[in-house]
N, C-alpha and C positions, 0 to 999 in steps of 0.2 A: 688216287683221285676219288672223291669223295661223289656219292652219287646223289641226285637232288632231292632225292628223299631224308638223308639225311643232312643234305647243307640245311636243307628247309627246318629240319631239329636242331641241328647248331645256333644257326641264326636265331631262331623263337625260346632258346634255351628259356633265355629271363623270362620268358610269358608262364612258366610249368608253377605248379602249388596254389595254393587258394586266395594267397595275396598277389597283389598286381602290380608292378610300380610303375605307375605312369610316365614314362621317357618325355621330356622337354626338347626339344630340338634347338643348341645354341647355334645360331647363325655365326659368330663372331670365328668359328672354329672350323678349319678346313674336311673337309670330307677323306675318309676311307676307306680302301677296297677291301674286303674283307670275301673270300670267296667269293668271286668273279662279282661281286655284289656292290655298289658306293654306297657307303654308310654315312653320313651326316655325324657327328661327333654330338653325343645327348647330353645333358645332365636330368638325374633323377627328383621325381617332384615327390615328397612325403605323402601320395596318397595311398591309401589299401585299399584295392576292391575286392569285396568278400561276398560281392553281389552274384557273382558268376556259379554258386553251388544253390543259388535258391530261387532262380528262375528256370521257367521252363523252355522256356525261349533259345536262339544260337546265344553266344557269346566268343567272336572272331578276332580275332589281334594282328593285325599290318594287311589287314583287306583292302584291295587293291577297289577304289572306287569308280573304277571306270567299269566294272559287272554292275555300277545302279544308277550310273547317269543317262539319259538318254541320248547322248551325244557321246557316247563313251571315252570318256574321257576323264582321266583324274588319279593322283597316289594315292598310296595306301591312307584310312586309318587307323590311330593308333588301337582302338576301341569299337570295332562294329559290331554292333547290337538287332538280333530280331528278335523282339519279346513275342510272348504266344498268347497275352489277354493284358489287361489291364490292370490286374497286379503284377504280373512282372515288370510294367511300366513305370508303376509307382515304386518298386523295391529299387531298379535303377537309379530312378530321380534321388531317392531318398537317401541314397548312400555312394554318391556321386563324389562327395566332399566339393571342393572347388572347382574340380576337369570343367572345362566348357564342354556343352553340348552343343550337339545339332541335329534336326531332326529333318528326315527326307521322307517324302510318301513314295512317286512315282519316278522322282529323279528328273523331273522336267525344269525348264525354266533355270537350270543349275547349272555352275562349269564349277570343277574343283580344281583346282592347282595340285600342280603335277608332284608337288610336295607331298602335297596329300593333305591332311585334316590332324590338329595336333587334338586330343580329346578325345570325347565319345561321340559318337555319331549311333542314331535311333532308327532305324530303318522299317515303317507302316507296311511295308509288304506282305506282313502274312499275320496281320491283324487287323481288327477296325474294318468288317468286312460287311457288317448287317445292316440290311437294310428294310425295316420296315414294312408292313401294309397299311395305304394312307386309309385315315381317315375323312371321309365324307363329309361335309357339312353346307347349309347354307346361308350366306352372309347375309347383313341387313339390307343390301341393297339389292336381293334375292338371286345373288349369284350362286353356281353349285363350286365350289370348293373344296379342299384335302390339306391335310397337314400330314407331313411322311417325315419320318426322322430316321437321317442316314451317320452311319459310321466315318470317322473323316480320313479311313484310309480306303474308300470306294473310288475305283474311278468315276470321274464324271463323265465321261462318255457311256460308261452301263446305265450308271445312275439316270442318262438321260432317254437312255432304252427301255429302260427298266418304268420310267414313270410314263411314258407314249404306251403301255399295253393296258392301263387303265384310261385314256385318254385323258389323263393331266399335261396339261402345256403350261408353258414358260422358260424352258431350259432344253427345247429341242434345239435349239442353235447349240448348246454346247459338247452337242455329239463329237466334234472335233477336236473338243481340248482332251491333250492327252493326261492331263495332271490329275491328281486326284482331290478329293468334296473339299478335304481340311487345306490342301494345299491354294487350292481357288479360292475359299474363303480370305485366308494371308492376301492373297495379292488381289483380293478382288474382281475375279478373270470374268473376264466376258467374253462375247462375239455375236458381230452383225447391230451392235448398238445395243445388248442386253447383259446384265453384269449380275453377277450371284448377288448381289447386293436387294436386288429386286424382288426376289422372291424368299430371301432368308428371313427366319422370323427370331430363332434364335439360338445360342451354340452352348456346348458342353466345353470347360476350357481346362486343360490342365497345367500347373505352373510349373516351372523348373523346380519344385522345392514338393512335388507331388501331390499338390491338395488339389481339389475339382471343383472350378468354379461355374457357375452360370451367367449366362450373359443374354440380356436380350437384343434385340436389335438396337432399340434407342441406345444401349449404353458402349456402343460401338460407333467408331467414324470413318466412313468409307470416302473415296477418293479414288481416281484412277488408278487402276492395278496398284492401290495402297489400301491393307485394312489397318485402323489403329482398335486395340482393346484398351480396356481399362488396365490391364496388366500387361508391362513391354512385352514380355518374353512368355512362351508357351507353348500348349499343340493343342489345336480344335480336335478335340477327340469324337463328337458328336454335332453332328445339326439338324437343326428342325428345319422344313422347307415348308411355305403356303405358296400351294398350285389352285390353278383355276382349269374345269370341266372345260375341254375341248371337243370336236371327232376326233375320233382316232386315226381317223384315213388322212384325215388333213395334217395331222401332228408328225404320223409316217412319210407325207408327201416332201413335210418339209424336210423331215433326218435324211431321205434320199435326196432332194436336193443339195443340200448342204454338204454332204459326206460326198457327190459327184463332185461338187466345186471345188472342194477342198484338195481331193486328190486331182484335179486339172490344176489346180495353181499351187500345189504345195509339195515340198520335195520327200513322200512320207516313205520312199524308201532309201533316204537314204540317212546315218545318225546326227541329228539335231537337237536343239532345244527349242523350239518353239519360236519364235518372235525374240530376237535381239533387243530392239529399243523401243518404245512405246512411241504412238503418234501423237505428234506433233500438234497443235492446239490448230486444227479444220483443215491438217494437211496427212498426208499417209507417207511414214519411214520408208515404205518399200518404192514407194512412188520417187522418193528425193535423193534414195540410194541409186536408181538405177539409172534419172536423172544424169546421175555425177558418173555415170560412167564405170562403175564398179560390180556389174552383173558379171559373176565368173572371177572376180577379182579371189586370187591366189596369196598365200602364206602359208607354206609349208604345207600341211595337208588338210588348213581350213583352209575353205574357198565360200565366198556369195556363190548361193545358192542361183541358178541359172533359172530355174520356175519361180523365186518370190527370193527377192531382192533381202527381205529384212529376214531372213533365215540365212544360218551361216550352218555347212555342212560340214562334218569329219568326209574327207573322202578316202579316209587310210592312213592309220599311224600319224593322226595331227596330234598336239600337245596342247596343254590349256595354255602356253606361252604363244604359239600360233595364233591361237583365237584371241587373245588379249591386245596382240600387237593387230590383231585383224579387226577388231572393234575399234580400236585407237584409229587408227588408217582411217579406215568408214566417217568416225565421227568430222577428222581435220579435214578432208578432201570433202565431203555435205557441208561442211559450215564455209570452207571455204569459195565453194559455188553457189551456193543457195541463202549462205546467210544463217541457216538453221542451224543452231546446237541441237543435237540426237540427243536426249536422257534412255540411259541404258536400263533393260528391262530386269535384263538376266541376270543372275546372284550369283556372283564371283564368290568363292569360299575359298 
């Protein structure tokens, strides 16, 4: 009997030497037990990653994604990556060859399938962390202003702690989002009727192909929890913010009100992603779910959240198949009593 130190070397054998071969997962081919393990039957992709001996960063192979989602939930994958700065970011991108990418900050807003993630996956964790001392200024309409330019793998709830000790307002409402700057940017996150959209002036952009673009605001188009760039695909590596002079006691007043609110109406101890579906044009998801009678509503070990309706909880050992068929449920049973189609918020990978 072999001991899990070395199944765990058996298994990873193909992963050892400085070339990689990326495994493809064919679907068409039945599954294998292979030490107490189900193996999926692979074929090999022609690519080499040579990247792994010239960054400073981890370089991880069949990481189990439910350690980065907030809802913990998710398979391995094939390629987890934490770079340690922004050239090792670039050397990645650079020599990716085809693999698809994805790139995670904080793991919010995210379900992964229990499959896992075929490719590379780029995890902001333990970079993209600086943030600034704003600058001062006064506009022409003789307002006192700042411009502070933050890293996009900062949480935004520091970020929003972090700009209330100088008394700058406009993003204390976002003490509660738990994502982080570049990931809010993507989806354009708000709360209480205020959206990063407002106060962004303009971002640092990197492409899958590793070149650094800049972007200003105008050359961006924002939408409900939608950002478009002028390039599809990419990672906000940097943003500039313009805030406006506030008191500081009042800026504080409101992060304590808002961070009370939040935890009386939101389930923050237990693993979720955030808001499930986005509201409904002048009506509120959590308002139409609970409505319908689906507060506490169960599938396996996702359930509605019993404090806020439009959050769906792991209560223990759920699967991303659980949540899928638990969003599916939600949406047929709201449209079926209310009329309303739910548009889903959360990014199934």
């Amino acid at each position: 009997m072999l001991s899990g130190h070395w199944k765990q070397k058996l298994i990873r054998y193909a992963h050892t030497g400085t070339d990689y071969k990326l495994p493809m997962r064919n679907s068409l081919d039945l599954p294998r037990t292979i030490l107490g393990r189900k193996i999926t039957q692979r074929k090999n992709m022609n690519l080499s990653f040579s990247f792994q001996n010239k960054i400073k960063g981890e370089v991880l192979y069949d990481e189990m994604m439910s350690k980065y989602t907030s809802m913990r939930i998710g398979g391995p994958a094939d390629i987890f990556i934490l770079p340690a700065n922004l050239r090792d970011l670039q050397i990645v991108l650079k020599n990716r060859g085809s693999s698809p990418v994805w790139i995670i900050g904080e793991g919010t807003n995210t379900l992964v399938r229990d499959q896992g993630i075929r490719g590379i996956v780029i995890s902001l964790k333990n970079c993209f962390k600086l943030i600034k001392r704003p600058v001062f200024y006064k506009s022409l309409d003789g307002k006192d202003k700042a411009v502070i330019q933050v890293d996009g793998g900062v949480k935004l709830s520091y970020l929003a702690k972090f700009t209330a000790r100088y008394g700058l307002k406009g993003i204390e409402n976002f003490v509660g989002i738990p994502g982080s700057v570049g990931g809010s940017i993507v989806m354009n996150a708000g709360a209480e009727g205020a959206e990063i959209s407002h106060v962004l002036r303009s971002i640092k952009f990197m492409t899958l192909d590793g070149e650094i673009k800049t972007y200003s605001k105008n050359e961006m188009a924002f939408a409900y929890r939608k950002t478009t760039f002028p390039v599809n695909d990419g990672i906000v590596i940097e943003a500039e913010l313009e805030l406006e002079k506030g008191r500081i006691v009042d800026i504080h007043r409101e992060i304590d009100k808002y961070l009370t609110r939040r935890g009386s109406t939101q389930p923050l101890n237990m693993p979720n992603s955030g808001s499930i579906f986005k509201n409904p044009p002048g009506k509120k998801a959590g308002s139409l779910i609970e409505s319908a009678g689906l507060k506490g509503f169960r599938i396996g070990g996702a359930s509605v959240s019993i404090k806020h309706a439009n959050f769906i909880v792991n209560k223990g050992g759920a699967s991303a198949d659980d949540v899928v068929r638990l969003i599916k449920h939600i949406k047929d049973v709201v449209e079926e009593k209310s009329g309303v189609k739910l548009e889903q918020e959360i990014v199934v990978i």
